[in-house]
N, C-alpha and C positions, 0 to 999 in steps of 0.2 A: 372723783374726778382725777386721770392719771397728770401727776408733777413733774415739769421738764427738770432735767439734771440730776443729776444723783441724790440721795436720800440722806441727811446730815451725817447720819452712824458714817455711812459710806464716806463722808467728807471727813471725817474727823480719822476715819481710817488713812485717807490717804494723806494724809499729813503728816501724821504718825508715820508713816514707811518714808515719806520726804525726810524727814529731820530725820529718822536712822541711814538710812540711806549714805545721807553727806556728811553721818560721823560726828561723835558727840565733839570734839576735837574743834570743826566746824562751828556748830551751835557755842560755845565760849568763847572761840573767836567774834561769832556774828553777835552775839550778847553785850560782849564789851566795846567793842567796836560804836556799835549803837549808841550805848553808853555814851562814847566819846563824841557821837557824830551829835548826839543830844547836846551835849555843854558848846559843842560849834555852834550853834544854834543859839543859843544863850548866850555867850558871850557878845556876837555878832549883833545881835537885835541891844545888851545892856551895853554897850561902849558907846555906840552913838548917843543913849540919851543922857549917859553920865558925859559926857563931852559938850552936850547943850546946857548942862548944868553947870560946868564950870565957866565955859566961854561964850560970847555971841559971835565968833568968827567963825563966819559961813565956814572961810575954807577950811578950818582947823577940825570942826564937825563934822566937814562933808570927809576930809583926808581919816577920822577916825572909823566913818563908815567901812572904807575901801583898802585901809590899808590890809585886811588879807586877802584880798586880791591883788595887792601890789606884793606881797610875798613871794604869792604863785609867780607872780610875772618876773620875781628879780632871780627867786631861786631855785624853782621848781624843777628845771632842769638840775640842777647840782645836788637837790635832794634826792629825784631819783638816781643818780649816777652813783649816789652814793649809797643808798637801800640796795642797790646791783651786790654790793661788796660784804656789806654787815648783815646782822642776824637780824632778820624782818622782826624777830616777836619782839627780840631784848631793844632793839629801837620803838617797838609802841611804848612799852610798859617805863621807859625811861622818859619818853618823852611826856607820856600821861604826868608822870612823877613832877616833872619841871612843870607842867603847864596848872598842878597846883599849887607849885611855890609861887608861881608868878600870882595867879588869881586869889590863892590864900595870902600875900603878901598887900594885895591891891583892896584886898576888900577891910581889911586893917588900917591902911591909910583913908579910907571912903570914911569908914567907921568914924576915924580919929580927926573928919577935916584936913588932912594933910595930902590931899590928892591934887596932885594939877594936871595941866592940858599935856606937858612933857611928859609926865608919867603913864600916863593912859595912853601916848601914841605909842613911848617905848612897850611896853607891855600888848598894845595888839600885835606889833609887827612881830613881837617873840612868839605871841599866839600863832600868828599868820604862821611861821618858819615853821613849828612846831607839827600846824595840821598839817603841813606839806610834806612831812616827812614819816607822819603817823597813817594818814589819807593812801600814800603810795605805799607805805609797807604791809599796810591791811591789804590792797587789793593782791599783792604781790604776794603773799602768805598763804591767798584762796588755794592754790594748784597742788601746794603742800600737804592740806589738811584733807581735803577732798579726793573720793578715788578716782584714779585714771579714767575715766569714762565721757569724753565729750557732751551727755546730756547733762550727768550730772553737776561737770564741770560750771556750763552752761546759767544753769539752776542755779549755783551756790554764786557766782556772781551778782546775777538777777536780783539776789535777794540781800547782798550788798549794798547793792548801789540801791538799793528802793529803800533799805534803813540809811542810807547815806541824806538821800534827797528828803526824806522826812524828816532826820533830825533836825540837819542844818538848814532847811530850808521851809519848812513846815512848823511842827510842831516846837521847835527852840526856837524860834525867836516871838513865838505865841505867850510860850513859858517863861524867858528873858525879860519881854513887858510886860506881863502881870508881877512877877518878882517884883522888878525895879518900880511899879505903882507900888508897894509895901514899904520899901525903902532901896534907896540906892547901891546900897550894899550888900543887901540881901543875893540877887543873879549868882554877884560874883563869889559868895560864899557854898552857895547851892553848887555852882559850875565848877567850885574847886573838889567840894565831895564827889560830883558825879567823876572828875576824872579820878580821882583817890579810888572808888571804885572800881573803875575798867583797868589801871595798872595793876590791883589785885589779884584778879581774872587773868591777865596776861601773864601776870609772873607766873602762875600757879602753873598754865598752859605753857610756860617757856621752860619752866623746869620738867614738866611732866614728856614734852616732846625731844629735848636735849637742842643742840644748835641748830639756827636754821637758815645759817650763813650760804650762798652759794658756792664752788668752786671757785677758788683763786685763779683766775688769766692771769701767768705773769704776762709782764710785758704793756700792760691797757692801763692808762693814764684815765681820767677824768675830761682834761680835752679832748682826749682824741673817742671817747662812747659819745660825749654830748654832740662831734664834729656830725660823730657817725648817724647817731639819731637825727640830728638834722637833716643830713643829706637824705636820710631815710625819706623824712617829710616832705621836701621838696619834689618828691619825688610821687609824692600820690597829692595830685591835688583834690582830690574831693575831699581826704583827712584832714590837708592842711586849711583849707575851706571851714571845715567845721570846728576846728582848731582855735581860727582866729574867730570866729564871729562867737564861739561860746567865752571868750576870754573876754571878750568887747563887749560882749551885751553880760556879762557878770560887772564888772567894773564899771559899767553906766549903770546898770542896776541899783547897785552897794550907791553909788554916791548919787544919784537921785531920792533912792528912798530914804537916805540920810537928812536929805535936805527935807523932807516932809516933816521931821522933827521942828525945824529951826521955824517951818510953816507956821505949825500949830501953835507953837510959843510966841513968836510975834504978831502973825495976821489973827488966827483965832483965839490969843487970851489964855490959852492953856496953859496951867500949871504941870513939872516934871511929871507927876502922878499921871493927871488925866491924860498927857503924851504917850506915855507908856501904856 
């Protein structure tokens, strides 16, 4: 009986020529990357339910949900204005580096009882600021690694953002609550290795490629690219359309499903464990 679509060997061929193709250079970017987009994922889903464990304030649990979406919202223009300027790789791999001191430091205090509600929000918003500046430098860094070629270009994003959307949205915050069912501090010790990892990968790739700074504009301020980008936006309203409602329904998102937490612990009895 003849089989629609190609034949596995075939498939396994053309994958093989995809990942040569866009360059091992690529594949370590998109590797570690991953990596990172996995611990957003994990952190996001373990903060809310350590914040139900320390407090019953709604808002204080629902604010630990959302606060990286309110990062995006406060800085996220000023991160990228600022990725324009610096070397996209040496900002992942530094910023990976901070985002295990922060989560290595936090899961030491879980560990030790010494955690509170102030501490977990200051630490997500550092997280927040962190992927905001790690998020836009990775997509920023694709056009470097990848050859000139519009499909291929095409392709190596595609395949960004689909390990973007799985990490952080997907499979980490699956991984986040079963961790934090083990114990509380478990996530956060996990999410500190996963980034100790991907800043490995990144350094090796930032030294092996040399600087991967833009050209200097003199003359270009920081107000006057975000003025620019703005006006930009204003100006295509279908972008700007899609702009706000994916900003909006993230940020209802984060702090409704946070509030399912505070659900299952009051209305259904649930203990931390069975929450997570």
């Amino acid at each position: 009986m003849p089989v629609d679509g190609p034949a596995p060997q075939e498939r396994d061929r053309r994958r093989w020529r995809t990942r040569r193709d866009l360059g091992g250079d690529f594949g370590r970017l998109w590797g570690a990357a991953n990596v990172s987009y996995l611990g957003d994922g994990v952190w996001a889903a373990a903060l809310p339910l350590l914040a139900a464990s320390l407090t019953t304030n709604a808002t204080l649990v629902g604010l630990s949900g959302s606060v990286g979406s309110l990062a995006w919202l406060s800085v996220g223009l000023i991160s990228g204005t600022l990725v324009d300027r610096w070397d996209r790789l040496r900002v992942m791999w530094i910023v990976d580096c901070c985002r295990l001191l922060l989560l290595g430091g936090l899961a030491l205090a879980v560990a030790a009882g010494h955690a509170d509600i102030a501490l977990l929000l200051v630490v997500g918003l550092l997280l927040g600021v962190g992927q905001t500046l790690f998020d836009t430098s990775s997509q920023a860094t694709v056009p470097l690694l990848v050859p000139p070629d519009g499909q291929k270009l095409e392709k190596a994003n595609g395949r960004l953002s689909l390990g973007q959307t799985t990490g952080e949205q997907l499979v980490g915050p699956s991984v986040g609550g079963f961790l934090f069912g083990i114990a509380a501090a478990v996530p956060l010790a996990v999410d500190a290795v996963s980034f100790a990892v991907s800043a490995v990968v990144l350094r090796g790739l930032a030294r092996r490629r040399g600087p991967t700074a833009p050209p200097r504009q003199p003359g270009r301020s920081i107000r006057r690219d975000i003025a620019e980008g703005l006006g930009w936006l204003r100006r295509q309203p279908t972008v700007l359309a899609l702009a706000a409602t994916v900003g909006v329904t993230n940020l209802g998102y984060m702090a409704s499903s946070t509030m399912l937490v505070l659900y299952a612990k009051r209305e259904l009895g649930l203990s931390s464990g069975e929450t997570a």
